[in-house]
C-alpha positions in Angstrom: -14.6 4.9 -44.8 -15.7 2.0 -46.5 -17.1 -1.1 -43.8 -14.5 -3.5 -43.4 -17.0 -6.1 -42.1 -20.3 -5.7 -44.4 -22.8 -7.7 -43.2 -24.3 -10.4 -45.3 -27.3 -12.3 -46.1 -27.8 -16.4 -45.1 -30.2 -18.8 -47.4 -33.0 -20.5 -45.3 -31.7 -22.7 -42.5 -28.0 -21.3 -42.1 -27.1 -18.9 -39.1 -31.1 -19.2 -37.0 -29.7 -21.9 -34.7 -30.8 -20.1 -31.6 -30.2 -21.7 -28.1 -33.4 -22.2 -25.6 -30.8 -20.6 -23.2 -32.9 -17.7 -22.1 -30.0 -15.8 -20.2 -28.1 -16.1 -23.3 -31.3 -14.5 -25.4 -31.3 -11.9 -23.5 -27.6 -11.2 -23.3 -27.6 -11.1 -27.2 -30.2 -9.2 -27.2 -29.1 -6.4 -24.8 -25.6 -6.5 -27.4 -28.0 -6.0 -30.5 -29.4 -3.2 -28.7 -26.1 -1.4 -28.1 -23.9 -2.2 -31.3 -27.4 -2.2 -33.6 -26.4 -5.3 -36.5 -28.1 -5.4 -39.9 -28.8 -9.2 -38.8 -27.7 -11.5 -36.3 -26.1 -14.9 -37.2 -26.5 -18.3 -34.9 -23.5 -20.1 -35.7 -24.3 -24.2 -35.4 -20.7 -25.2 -37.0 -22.1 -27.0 -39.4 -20.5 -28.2 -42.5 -23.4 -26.2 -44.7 -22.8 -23.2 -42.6 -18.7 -23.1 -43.0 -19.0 -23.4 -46.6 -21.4 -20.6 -46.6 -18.9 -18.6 -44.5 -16.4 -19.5 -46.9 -18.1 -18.4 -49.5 -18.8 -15.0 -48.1 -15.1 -14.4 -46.8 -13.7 -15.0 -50.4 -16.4 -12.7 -51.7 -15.4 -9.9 -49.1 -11.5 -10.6 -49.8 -11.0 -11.7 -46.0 -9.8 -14.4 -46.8 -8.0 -16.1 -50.4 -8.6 -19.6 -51.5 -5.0 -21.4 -51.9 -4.7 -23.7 -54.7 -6.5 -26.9 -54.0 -4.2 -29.6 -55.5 -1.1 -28.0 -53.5 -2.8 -26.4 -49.9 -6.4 -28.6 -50.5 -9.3 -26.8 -48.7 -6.8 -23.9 -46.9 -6.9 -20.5 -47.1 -4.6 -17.4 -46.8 -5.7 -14.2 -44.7 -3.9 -10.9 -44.3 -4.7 -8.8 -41.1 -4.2 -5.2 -40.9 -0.4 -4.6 -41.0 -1.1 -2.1 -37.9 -2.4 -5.5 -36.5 -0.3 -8.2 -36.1 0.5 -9.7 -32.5 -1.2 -9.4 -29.3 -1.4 -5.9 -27.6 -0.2 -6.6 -24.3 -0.5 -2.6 -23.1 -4.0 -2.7 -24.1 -4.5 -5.8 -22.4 -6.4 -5.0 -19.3 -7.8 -6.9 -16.1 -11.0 -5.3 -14.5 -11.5 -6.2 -11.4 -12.7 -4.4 -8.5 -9.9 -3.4 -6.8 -6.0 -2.7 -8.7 -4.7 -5.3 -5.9 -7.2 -8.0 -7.0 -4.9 -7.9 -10.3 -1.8 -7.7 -8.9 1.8 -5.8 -10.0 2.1 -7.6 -13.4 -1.4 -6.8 -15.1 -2.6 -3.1 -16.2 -5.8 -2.8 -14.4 -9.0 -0.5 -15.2 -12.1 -0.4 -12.8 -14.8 -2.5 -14.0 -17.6 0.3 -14.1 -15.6 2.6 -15.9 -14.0 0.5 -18.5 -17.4 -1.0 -19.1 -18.7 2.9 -19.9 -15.6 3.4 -21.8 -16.3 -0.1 -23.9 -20.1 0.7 -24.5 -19.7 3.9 -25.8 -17.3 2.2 -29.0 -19.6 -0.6 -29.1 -22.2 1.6 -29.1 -24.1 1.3 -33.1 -20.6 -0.2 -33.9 -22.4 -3.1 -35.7 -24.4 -1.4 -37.9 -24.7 -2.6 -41.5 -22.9 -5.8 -40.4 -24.0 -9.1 -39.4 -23.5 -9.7 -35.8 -21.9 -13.8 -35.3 -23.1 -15.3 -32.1 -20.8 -18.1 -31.7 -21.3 -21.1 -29.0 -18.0 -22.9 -28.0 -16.4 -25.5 -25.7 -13.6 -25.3 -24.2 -12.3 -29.0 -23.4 -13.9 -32.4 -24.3 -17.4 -33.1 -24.3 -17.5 -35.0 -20.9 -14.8 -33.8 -19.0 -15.8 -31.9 -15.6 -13.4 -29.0 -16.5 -14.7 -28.3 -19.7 -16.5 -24.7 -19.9 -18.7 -23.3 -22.3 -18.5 -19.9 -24.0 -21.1 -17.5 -26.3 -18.8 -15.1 -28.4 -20.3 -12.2 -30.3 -18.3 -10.9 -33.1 -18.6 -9.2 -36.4 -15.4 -10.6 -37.9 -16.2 -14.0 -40.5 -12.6 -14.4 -39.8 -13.1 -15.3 -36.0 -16.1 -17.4 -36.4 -13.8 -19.6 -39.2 -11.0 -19.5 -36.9 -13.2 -20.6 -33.6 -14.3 -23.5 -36.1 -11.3 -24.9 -35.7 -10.0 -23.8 -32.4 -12.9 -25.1 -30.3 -15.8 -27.6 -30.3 -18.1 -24.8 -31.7 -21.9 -25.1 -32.6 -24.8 -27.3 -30.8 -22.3 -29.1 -29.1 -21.9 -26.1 -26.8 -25.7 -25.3 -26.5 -26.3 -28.9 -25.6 -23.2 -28.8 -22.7 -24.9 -25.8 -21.4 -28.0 -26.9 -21.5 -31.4 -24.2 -20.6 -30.4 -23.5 -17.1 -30.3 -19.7 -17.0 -27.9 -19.9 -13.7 -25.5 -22.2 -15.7 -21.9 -20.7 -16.0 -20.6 -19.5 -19.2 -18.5 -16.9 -20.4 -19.6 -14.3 -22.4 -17.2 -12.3 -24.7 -17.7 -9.5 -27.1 -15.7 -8.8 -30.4 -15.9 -6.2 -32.9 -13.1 -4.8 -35.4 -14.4 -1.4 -34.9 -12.1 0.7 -37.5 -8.8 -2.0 -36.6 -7.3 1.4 -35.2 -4.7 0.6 -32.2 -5.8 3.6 -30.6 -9.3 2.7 -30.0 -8.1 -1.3 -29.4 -8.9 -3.1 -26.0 -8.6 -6.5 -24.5 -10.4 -6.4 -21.6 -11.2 -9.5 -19.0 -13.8 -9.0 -16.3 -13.0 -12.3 -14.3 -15.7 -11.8 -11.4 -19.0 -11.6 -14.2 -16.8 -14.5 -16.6 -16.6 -11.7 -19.3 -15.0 -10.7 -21.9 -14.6 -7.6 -24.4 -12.2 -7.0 -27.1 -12.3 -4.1 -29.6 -10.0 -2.3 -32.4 -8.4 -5.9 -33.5 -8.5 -8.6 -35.7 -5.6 -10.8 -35.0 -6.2 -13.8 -34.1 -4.8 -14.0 -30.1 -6.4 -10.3 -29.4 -9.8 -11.9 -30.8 -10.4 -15.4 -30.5 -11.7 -15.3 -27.5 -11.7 -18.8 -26.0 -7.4 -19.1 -26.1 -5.3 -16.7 -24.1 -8.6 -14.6 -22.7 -10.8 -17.4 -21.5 -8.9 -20.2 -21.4 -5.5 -18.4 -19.4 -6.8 -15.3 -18.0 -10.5 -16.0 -16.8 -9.5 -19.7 -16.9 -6.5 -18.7 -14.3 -9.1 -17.1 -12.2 -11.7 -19.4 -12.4 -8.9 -22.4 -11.7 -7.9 -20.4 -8.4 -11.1 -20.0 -6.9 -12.3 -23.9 -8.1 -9.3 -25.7 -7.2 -7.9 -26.7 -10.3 -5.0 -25.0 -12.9 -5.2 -23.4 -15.5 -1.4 -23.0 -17.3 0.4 -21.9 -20.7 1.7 -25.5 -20.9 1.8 -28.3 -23.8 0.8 -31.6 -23.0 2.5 -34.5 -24.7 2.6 -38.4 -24.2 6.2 -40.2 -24.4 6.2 -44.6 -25.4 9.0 -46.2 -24.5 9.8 -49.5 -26.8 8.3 -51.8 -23.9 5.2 -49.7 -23.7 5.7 -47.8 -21.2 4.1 -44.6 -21.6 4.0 -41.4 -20.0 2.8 -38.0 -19.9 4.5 -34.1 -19.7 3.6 -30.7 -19.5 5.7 -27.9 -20.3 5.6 -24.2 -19.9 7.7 -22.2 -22.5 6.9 -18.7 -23.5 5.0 -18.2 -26.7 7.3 -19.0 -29.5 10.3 -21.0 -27.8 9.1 -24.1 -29.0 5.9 -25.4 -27.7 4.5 -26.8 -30.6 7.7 -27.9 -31.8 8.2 -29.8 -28.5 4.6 -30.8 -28.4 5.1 -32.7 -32.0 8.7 -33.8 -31.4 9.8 -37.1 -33.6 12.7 -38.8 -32.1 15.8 -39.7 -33.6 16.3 -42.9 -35.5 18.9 -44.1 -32.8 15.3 -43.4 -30.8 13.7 -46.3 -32.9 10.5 -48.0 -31.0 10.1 -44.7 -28.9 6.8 -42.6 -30.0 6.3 -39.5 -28.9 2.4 -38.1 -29.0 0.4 -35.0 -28.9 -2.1 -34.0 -26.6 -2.0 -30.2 -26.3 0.5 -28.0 -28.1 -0.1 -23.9 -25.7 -2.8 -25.1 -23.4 -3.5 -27.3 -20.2 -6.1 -27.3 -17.4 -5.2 -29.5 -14.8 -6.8 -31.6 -12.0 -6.2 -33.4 -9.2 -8.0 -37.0 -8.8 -6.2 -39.4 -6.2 -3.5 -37.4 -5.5 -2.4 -36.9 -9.0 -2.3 -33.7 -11.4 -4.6 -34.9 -14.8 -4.5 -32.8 -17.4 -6.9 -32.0 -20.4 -6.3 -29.9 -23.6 -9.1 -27.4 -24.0 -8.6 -26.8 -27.4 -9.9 -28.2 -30.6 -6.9 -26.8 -33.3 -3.2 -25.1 -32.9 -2.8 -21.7 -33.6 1.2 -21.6 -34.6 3.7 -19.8 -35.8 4.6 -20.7 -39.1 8.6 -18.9 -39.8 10.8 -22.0 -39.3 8.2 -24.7 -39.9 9.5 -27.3 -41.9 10.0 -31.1 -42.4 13.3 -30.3 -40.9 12.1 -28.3 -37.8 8.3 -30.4 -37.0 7.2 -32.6 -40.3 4.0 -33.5 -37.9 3.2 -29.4 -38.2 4.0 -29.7 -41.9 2.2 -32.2 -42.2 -1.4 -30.9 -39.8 -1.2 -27.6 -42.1 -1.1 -29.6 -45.8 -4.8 -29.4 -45.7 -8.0 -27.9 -44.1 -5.8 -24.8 -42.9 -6.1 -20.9 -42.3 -3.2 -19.3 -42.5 -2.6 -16.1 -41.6 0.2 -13.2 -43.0 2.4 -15.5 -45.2 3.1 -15.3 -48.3 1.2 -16.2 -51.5 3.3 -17.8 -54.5 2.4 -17.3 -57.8 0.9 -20.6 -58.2 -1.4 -20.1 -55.3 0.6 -21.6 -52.8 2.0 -20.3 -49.2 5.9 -19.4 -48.5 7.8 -18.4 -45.6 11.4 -18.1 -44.2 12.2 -21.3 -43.5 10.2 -23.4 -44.8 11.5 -26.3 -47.2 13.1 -25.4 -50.9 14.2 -22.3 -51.9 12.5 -19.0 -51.8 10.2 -18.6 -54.8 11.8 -16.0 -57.7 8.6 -14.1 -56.9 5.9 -13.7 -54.6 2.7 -11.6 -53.0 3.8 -10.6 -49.2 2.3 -10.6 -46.4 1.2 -7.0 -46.6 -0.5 -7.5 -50.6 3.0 -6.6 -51.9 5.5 -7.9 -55.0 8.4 -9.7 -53.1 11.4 -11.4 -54.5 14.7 -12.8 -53.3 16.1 -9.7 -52.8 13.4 -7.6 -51.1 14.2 -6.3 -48.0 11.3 -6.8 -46.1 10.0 -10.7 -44.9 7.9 -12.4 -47.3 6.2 -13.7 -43.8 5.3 -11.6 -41.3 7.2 -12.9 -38.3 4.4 -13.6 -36.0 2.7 -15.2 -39.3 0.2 -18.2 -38.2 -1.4 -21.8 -39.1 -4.6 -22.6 -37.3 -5.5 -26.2 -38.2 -7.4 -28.8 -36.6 -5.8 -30.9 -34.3 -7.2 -34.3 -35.6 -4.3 -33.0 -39.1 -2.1 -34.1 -36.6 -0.4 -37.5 -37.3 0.8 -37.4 -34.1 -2.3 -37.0 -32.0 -2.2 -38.8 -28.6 -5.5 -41.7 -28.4 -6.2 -40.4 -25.2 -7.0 -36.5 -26.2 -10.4 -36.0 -25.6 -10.2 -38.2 -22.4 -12.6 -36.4 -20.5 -10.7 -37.5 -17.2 -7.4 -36.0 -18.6 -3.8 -37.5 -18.7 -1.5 -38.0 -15.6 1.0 -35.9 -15.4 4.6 -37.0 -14.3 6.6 -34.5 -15.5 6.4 -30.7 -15.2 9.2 -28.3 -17.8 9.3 -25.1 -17.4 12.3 -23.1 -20.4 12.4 -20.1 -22.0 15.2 -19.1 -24.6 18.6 -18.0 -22.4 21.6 -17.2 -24.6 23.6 -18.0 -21.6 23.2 -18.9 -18.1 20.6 -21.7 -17.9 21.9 -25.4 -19.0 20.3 -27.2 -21.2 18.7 -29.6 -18.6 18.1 -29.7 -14.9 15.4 -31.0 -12.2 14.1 -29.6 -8.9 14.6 -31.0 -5.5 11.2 -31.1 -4.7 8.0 -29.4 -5.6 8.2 -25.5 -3.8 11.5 -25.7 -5.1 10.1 -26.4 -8.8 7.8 -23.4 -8.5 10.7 -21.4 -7.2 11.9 -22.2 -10.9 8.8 -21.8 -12.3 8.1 -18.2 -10.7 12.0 -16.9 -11.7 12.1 -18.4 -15.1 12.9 -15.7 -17.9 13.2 -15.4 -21.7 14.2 -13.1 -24.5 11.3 -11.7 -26.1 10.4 -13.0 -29.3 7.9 -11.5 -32.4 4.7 -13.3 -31.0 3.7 -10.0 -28.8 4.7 -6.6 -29.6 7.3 -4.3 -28.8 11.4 -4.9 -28.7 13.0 -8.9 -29.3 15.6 -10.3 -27.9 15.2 -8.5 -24.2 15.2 -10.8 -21.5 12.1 -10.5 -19.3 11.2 -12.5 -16.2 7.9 -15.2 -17.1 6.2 -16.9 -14.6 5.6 -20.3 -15.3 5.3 -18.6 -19.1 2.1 -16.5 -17.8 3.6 -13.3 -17.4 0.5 -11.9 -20.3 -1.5 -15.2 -19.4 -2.4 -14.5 -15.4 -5.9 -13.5 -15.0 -5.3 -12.5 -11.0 -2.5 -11.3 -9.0 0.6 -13.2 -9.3 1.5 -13.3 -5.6 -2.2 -15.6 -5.3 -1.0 -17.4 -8.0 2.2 -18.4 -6.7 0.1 -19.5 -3.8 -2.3 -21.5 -5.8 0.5 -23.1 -7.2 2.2 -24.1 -3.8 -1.3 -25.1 -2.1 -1.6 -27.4 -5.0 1.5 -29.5 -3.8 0.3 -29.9 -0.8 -2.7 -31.4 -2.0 -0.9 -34.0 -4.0 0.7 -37.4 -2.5 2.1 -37.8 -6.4 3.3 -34.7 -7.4 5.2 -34.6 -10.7 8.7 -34.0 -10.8 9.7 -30.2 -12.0 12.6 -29.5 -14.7 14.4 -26.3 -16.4 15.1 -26.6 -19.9 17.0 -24.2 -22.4 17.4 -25.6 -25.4 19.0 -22.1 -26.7 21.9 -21.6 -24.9 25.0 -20.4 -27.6 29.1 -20.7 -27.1 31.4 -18.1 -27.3 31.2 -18.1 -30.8 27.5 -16.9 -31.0 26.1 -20.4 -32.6 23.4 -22.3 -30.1 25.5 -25.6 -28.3 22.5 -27.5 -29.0 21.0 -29.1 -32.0 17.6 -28.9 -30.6 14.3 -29.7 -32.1 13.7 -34.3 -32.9 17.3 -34.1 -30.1 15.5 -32.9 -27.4 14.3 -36.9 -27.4 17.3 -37.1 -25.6 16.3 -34.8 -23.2 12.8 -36.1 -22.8 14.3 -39.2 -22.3 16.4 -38.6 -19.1 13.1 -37.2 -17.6 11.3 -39.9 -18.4 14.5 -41.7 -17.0 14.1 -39.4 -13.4 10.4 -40.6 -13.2 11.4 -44.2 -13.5 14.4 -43.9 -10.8 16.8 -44.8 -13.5 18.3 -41.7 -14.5 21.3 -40.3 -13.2 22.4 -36.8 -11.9 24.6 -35.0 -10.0 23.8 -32.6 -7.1 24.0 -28.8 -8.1 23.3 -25.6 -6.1 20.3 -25.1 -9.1 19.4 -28.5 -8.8 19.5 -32.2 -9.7 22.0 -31.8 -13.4 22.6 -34.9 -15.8 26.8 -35.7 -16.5 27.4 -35.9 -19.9 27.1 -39.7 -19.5 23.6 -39.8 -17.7 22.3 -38.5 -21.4 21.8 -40.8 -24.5 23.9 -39.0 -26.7 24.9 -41.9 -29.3 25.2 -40.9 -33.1 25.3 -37.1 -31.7 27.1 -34.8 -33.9 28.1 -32.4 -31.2 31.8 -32.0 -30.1 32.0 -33.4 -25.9 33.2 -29.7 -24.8 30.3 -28.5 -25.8 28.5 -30.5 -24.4 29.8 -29.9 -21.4 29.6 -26.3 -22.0 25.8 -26.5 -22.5 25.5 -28.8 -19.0 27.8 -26.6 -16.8 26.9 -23.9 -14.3 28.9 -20.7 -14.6 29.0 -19.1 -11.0 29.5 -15.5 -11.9 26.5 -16.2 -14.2 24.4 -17.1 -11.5 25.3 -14.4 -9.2 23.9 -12.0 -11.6 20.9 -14.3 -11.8 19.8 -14.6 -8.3 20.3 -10.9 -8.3 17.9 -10.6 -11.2 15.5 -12.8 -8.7 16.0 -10.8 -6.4 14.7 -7.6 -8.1 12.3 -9.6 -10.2 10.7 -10.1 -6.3 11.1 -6.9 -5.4 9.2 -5.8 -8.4 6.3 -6.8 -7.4 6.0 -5.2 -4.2 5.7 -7.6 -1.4 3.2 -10.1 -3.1 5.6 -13.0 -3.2 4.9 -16.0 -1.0 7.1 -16.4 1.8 8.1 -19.7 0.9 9.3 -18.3 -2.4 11.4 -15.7 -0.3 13.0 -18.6 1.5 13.9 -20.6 -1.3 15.7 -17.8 -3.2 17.7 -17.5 0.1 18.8 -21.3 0.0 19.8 -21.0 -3.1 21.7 -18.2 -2.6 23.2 -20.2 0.3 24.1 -23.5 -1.8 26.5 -21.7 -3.8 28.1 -20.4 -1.0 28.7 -24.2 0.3 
């Protein structure tokens, strides 16, 4: 089989930037021993160096320059069509005991699955170049901000970890020669990309990392979901901080006024969407801002949750970006852009289903084949990505590398709920808001494998994400209240909800302003709402709804509580609890109880 990763050759000064970390020397050199490279390559993220890399990945056909006066400095990579989404069932937490990682992650003992890892790894490397990247996770001076060494043989992951993180001797000098010094260590290699030899595995006690068989980018870039959510949940728990699947945004009111949200919503329901939102014109002299658009790590300083984005880029999905959907997105991904599984247009350009204009009469798929208007197959895969830096981001909130993080006022937790859930409501109180938090569900979506459109219970959007057992999550997250004198209030959203016809009740996407706005309203006192069994719900009148082409019925369709509705859903609480086999907090328990009780009242 020909090498899918052939190594190749740097000039003088490009790819010998090693660290003085001597515990990092000798890891590498213990992983140069086992997987036996041609060479070994010190990433420093220079400009000199990416250009090189550039250079190499065009020559190899990873990746395919896009044409520079319509996509300027982007390029277009295809991964293995066997490839495409993160791999959930091979997604694995090793920790010492099955317990330690709870009902909702597989689990493999740690001795074994390192054995098992090894012997793939073992003289996987050879006639390749072996990348050893250094990364940061979070900004420069922040005291949550975590440092990372991945090893990889994929140029693909070291361009993508260019933009995702604060890569190169920015890292080295963060961690500084301190062998003790904390740092995670993560090991990639494609192997042969085949699914059957093709592992994500987390080791959270030794901060480790190894992924093997894949190329895509959420199975392999090892600082998102695997450091930052699942060692970064673990880590969080056992340091007394939070680690969540949440965007971060900042919301100015016309008299200055500005605050800050986080929400949780299951991998593509909207994040970045929500995360990049542009309010209405009726909306005029409010400004919404970005400071995260997946991830959050959270602190508490005076009684307070602040929050920090630990990343340097978004990784999105690109079906349904437009100027319609989020022009901010459209407008971070014009330039200085990987993208990954679209289409290519004859004139060197990128397409996908829904983007802006009609379809091109002809194009290059997302697999390398001839696609027209009447294919039958997607131009763009489904789970197709951007990953861009975030300063492309019009939008970006001043405060985003605040070391000390954002306060937080707001918490949203929403999945997509054809029915059910209405569009807005808040929680009584904090154990309340993790009640809603731990039950919240979602139909699947393209972003991970396997069927779409089931509805699955995701805790506070970490069902794939939690790097511990749940049941000690929930408890994190319910200790964490108590430690704060100025918790943020907690809301539901579901901006999907469809009438009987079948057609969603909501307009959605720069509308949701009107959403955000009533929250921001509930922070100030100002808002109004009336007393539910679910919660604190706005009337039709409590939202700004001026210039709002939607009829009132549906409106208060999309507000209203259907009781048969709910009996099925606190049923499906009910067994979503019993699930898990006796790891839920009391305090959850009780709280499903009382609501139960409400709407019996």
């Amino acid at each position: 089989m020909k090498d899918i990763a052939p190594a190749i050759s740097p000039p003088n000064g490009i790819g010998d930037a090693k660290p003085a970390n001597q515990a990092v020397l000798d890891w590498v050199q213990d992983l140069a021993k086992l997987t036996q490279p041609e060479n070994i390559f010190w990433c420093d993220g220079s400009e000199r160096e990416n250009t090189f890399l550039l250079e190499q990945a065009m020559r190899q056909k990873v990746v395919l320059k896009l044409n520079e006066k319509n996509v300027p400095h982007s390029y277009l990579h295809r991964s293995n069509p066997n490839d495409v989404a993160r791999v959930e069932r091979f997604t694995f937490i090793c920790t010492p005991t099955k317990e330690e990682a709870g009902p909702t992650n597989n689990w493999s003992e740690p001795a074994e699955t390192y054995k098992k890892l090894h012997g793939l790894l073992k003289g996987a490397m050879r006639g390749r170049t072996m990348f050893v990247i250094p990364y940061m996770m979070g900004p420069p001076d922040s005291p949550l901000t975590k440092v990372g060494f991945e090893i990889t043989d994929s140029i693909y992951v070291v361009l993508s970890m260019r933009i995702m993180t604060r890569m190169g001797e920015v890292a080295v000098r963060r961690l500084g020669d301190d062998p003790g010094a904390e740092w995670n260590r993560g090991v990639h290699s494609l192997l042969d990309v085949d699914p059957n030899r093709r592992f994500i595995c987390h080791f959270p006690q030794d901060n480790a990392i190894i992924s093997v068989g894949s190329g895509y980018g959420g199975n392999v870039l090892l600082s998102k979901k695997c450091l930052a959510l699942r060692i970064g949940s673990y880590l969080a728990c056992k340091q007394g901080w939070m680690a969540e699947h949440m965007l971060i945004l900042g919301v100015e009111s016309p008299e200055g006024r500005k605050y800050y949200v986080a929400a949780a919503f299951p991998s593509a329901c909207g994040k970045t969407n929500f995360a990049m939102l542009i309010p209405p014109k009726h909306f005029a002299g409010w400004k919404v801002t970005t400071v995260g658009d997946d991830i959050a790590w959270m602190q508490i300083r005076n009684g307070r949750l602040y929050a920090v984005n630990p990343e340097n880029g978004y990784f999105g999905v690109v079906p349904g970006t437009s100027y319609k959907s989020n022009p901010n997105a459209m407008k971070s991904i014009a330039h200085d852009s990987l993208y990954t599984n679209v289409a290519l247009t004859d004139n060197g350009d990128v397409w996908w289903e829904g983007k802006d204009g009609a379809a091109p009469a002809h194009a290059i798929d997302w697999r390398g084949n001839d696609w027209t208007p009447g294919s039958k197959e997607k131009a763009a895969h489904p789970n197709s990505r951007f990953t861009t830096p975030m300063r492309n981001n019009p939008a970006l909130d001043l405060n985003v590398q605040r070391g000390e993080g954002v306060p937080i006022s707001a918490i949203i937790f929403g999945g997509r709920r054809s029915d059910t859930m209405p569009l807005v409501f808040q929680a009584f109180d904090w154990e309340h808001g993790v009640y809603l938090g731990a039950t919240m569900a979602s139909e699947t979506t393209a972003a991970a494998t396997g069927a779409v459109g089931q509805v699955r219970r995701d805790p506070m959007a970490m069902l794939p994400f939690c790097g511990y057992n749940i049941g000690d999550y929930f408890r994190h997250w319910i200790h964490i209240g108590k430690r704060l004198t100025n918790p943020p209030l907690i809301f539901n959203v579901n901006w999907f909800r469809k009438g009987m016809n079948g057609q969603f009740l909501w307009p959605g996407f720069g509308d949701n302003m009107r959403v955000l706005k009533w929250i921001i309203d509930r922070c100030e006192q100002t808002g109004g709402a009336v007393k539910s069994p679910i919660g604190w719900l706005p009337s039709p009148h409590d939202l700004d709804l001026a210039e709002l082409d939607v009829e009132h019925k549906c409106i208060v369709e999309i507000l209203g509580i259907d009781h048969e509705e709910w009996q099925k859903e606190l049923a499906a609480h009910a067994k979503f609890f019993d699930s898990l086999g006796g790891v839920v907090p009391d305090k959850l328990l009780k709280q499903r109880d009382q609501l139960a009780e409400r709407f019996k009242q």
